[in-house]
N, C-alpha and C positions, 0 to 999 in steps of 0.2 A: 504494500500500500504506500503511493507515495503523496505525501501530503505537499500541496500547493496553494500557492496566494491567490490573489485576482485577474494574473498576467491569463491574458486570453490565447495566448499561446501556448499554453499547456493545453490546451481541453484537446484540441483533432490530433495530434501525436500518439497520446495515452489513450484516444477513443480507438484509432485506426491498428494500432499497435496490443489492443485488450489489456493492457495494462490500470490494475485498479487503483484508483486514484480518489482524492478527495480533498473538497474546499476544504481551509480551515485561516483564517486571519491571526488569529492567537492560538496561543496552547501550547502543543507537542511542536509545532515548526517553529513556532517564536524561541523556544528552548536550543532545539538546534540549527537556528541563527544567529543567537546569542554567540553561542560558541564556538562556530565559525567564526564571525565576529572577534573574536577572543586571537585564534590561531593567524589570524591575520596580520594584527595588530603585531602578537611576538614574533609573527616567519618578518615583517617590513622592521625590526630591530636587526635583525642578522645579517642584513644587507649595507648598514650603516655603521658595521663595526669594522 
């Protein structure tokens, strides 16, 4: 199950493709965007050292 935003370019890839999918604006994706977020921020320090 892959959870996605509002980008209207997810829906005919995951439709055409049968892959199940589902809206969600908060929650479980907010979490791991967070943290993304996070790995980002520390991989853009290793480049400046």
């Amino acid at each position: 199950m892959f959870l996605v935003d509002r980008g209207p370019w997810y829906v005919w890839p995951f439709q055409r493709l049968g892959v199940p999918w589902r809206h969600e604006t908060f929650g479980e994706r907010s979490a791991v965007e967070r943290w993304f977020r996070v790995v980002k921020q520390r991989a853009k320090g290793f480049g400046k050292r």
